[in-house]
N, C-alpha and C positions, 0 to 999 in steps of 0.2 A: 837284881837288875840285869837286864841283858844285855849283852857286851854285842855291842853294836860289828855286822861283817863289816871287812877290810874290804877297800873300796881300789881298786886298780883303774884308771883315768888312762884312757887310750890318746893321745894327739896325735898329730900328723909333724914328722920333722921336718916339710918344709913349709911350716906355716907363717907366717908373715908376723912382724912386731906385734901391731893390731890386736891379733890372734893371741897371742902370747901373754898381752896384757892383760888380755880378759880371761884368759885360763889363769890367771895366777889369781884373780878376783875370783873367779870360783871355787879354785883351791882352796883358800882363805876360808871360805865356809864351809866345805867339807870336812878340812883338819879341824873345824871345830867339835868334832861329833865322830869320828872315825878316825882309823889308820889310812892313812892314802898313802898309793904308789902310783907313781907316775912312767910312763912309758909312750917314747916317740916313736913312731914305728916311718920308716920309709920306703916299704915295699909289701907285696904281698907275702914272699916267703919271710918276713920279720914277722907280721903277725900274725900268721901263722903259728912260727914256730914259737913267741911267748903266750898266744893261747892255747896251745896242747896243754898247758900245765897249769891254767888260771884256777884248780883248785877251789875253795869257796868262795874266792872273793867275789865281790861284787861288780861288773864291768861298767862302766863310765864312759859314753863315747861324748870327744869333745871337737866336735867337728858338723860339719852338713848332711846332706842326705847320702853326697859319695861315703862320706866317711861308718855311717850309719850300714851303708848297704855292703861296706866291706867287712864290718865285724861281724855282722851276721851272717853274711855268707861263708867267713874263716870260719865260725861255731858250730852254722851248718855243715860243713863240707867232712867235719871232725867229730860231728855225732854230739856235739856238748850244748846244742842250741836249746834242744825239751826240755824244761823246766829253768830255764836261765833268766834272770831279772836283770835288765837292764836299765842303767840309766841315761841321761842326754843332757849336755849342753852344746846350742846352738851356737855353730859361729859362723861366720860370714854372710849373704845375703838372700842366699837360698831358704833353706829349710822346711822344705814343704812338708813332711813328716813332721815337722815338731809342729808345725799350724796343727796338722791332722786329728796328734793327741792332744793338744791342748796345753801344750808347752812353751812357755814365755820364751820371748826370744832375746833377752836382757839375761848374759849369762851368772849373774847373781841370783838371780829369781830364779831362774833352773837349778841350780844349785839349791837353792832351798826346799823346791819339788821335788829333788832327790834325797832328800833330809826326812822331808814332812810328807811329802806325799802319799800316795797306795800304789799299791803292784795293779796294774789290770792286763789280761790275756790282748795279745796282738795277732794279728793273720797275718801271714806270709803269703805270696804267691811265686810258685814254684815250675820251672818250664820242662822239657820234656827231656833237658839234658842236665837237669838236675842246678841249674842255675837259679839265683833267686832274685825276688825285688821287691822291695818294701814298700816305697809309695807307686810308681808307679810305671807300665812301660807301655811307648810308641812306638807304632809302624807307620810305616810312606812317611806322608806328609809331617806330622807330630813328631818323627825324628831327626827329617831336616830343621823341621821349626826349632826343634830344641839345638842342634847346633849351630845353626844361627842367633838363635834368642843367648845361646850362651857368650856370644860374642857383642854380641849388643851389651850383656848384662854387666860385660869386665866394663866396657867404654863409659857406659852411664852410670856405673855403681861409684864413681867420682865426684858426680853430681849430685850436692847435697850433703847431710850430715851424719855419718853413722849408719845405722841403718836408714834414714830416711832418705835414701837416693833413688835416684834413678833407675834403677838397674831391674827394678823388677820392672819393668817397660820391656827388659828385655824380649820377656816369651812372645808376648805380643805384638814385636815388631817385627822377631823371626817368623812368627807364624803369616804377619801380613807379606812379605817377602816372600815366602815359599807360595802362598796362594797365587802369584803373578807366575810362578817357572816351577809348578808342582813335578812332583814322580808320579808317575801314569800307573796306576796298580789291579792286576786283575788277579781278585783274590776270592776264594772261597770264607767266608768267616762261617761257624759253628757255635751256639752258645750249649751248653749240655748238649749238645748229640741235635740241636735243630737249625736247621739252616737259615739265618738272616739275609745274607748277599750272597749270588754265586758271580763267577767269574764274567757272564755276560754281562756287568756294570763294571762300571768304572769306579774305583775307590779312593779318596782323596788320604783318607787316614782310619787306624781302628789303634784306642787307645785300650786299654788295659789297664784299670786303678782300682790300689787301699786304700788311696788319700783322694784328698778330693781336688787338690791343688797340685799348679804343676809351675816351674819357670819363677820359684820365689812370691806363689801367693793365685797367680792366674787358677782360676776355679774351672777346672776344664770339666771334671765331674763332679759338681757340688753337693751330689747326695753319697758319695762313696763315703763308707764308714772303716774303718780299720777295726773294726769291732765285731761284726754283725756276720763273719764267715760267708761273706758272697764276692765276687768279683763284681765291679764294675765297667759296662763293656759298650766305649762309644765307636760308634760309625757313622762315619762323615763322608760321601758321596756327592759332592757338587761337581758335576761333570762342569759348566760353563763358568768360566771365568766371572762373572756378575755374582753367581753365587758363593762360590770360593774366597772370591773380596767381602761378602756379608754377613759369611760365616767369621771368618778371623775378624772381623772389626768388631763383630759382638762379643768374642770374646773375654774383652778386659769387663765387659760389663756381665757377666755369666748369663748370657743372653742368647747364646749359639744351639743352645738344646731346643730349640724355641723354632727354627730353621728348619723348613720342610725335608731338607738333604739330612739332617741328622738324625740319628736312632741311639736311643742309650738302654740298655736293657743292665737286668742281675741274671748272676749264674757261679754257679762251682766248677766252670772248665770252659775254656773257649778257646777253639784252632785258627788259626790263617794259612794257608796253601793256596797256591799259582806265582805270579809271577816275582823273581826273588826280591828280597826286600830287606832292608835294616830293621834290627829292634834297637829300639833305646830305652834300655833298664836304668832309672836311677840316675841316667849321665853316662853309664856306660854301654859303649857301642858295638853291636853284635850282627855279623850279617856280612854280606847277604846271604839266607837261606829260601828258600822255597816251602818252608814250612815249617811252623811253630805251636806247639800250646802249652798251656798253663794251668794248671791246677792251683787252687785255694786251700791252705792249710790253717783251719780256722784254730784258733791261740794257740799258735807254733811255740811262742816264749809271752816274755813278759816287760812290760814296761812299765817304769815309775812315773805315773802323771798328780796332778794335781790333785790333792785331798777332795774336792767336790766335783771330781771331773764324776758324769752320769758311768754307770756301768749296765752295760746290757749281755745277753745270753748269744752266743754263735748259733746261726739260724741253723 
């Protein structure tokens, strides 16, 4: 019989009771089947410094998309991410990556997908100063919307039970809010080497996604695969105000592709250059630069999803 790897469970040490109660309910079932070690990490140089030496075990991230986008990019940063399987349980109200793979968001049930489940290859996308992002990242508009939607998300994630609150209203209401007091952006966008928009438009947002979801479930690119080795590459351009209110109000209903101002194309690299601008990777905020890109690392590593989740080939 084979003796099941040792499983190391990442948390976050300032996680809230909540949190805590529900790591210990996943715990539960993974000590049923394995050695677990637990570790809270509250900073970058922590974990860091306890993943230089994670040896075979198996990593465990118990946390959101922040939490997700920090272990991989410590793996990456450290050369140990190619060939690395990871696991996930979702906690708080986010988790647009665990939507992506098909990841319950009931951390007992992920917990069993880490038990039962199969490994399948994940893409990465990777920018030009060697930074990474998992589900997905924002410029202009898409970045303010996201920190505004992330304050709407604290205020309504009260409202309600459990997961079933409010709070995913957040992205949605940031994004209707930025569309009234947008960033005015004249950017060149590039998808492989061919030009979509040059700087003579005006650009309201160009998002960048693995996932298809962004802001706890909002479907900003609903055909992104984290599977399929391509980027995802939307452009949003509604110069007038009527339009920029039509685009975010379609939104919550994945209706805004649909919108004359918007363009979504695929690609293995896509640039932005002109005027400077924020990126927002995952929640974390970068910028302002004048110029960015990205490259696609199609199954960079590995993740445990669901036994019947479909498995497809990197294009």
């Amino acid at each position: 019989m084979t003796r099941p790897e040792p499983l190391l469970v990442i948390t976050n040490a300032d996680a809230g009771t909540a949190d805590e109660e529900e790591v210990d309910t996943a715990l539960a079932v993974l000590r049923e089947h394995a050695e677990v070690e637990v570790c809270a990490t509250a900073s970058v140089d922590e974990l860091d410094g306890r993943l230089a030496d994670v040896g075979e075990q198996r990593i465990v991230v118990a946390g959101g998309d922040g939490s997700v986008h920090a272990v991989v990019g410590a793996l990456y940063r450290a050369g140990l991410l190619e060939g690395r399987t990871l696991g996930l349980i979702p906690l708080g109200t986010g988790n647009d990556f665990a939507r992506a793979l098909g990841i319950p968001l009931d951390p007992q049930a992920a917990a069993e997908v880490i038990v039962h489940g199969r490994p399948r290859p994940v893409d990465l996308i990777v920018d030009d100063d060697e930074n990474i992002t998992v589900n997905g990242v924002h410029v202009g508009a898409g970045a303010e919307a996201g920190e505004r939607g992330a304050r709407w998300k604290e205020r309504l994630g009260s409202i309600g039970v459990g997961r079933l609150n409010l709070g995913k209203l957040g992205y949605p209401i940031g994004a209707l809010e930025t569309a009234f007091d947008p960033p005015v952006l004249r950017v060149r966008v590039e998808v492989d080497g061919e030009l979509v928009v040059d700087t003579d438009r005006r650009v309201l947002m160009v998002a960048v996604g693995n996932g298809a979801s962004v802001g706890g479930g909002t479907e900003l690119m609903p055909d992104a695969d984290p599977h399929d080795g391509l980027i995802d590459v939307l452009v949003a351009r509604p110069a007038r105000t009527r339009d920029r209110l039509a685009v975010a109000l379609r939104l919550p209903f994945g209706r805004h592709e649909d919108h004359r101002t918007v363009q979504v194309l695929q690609g293995h690299s896509v640039e932005v250059s002109g005027t400077p601008f924020l990126c927002n990777s995952d929640g974390e905020i970068d910028g302002p630069v004048g110029r960015r890109s990205w490259r696609v690392v199609p199954g960079a590593y590995t993740m445990v999803v669901p036994a019947g989740a479909e498995v497809s080939s990197p294009a």
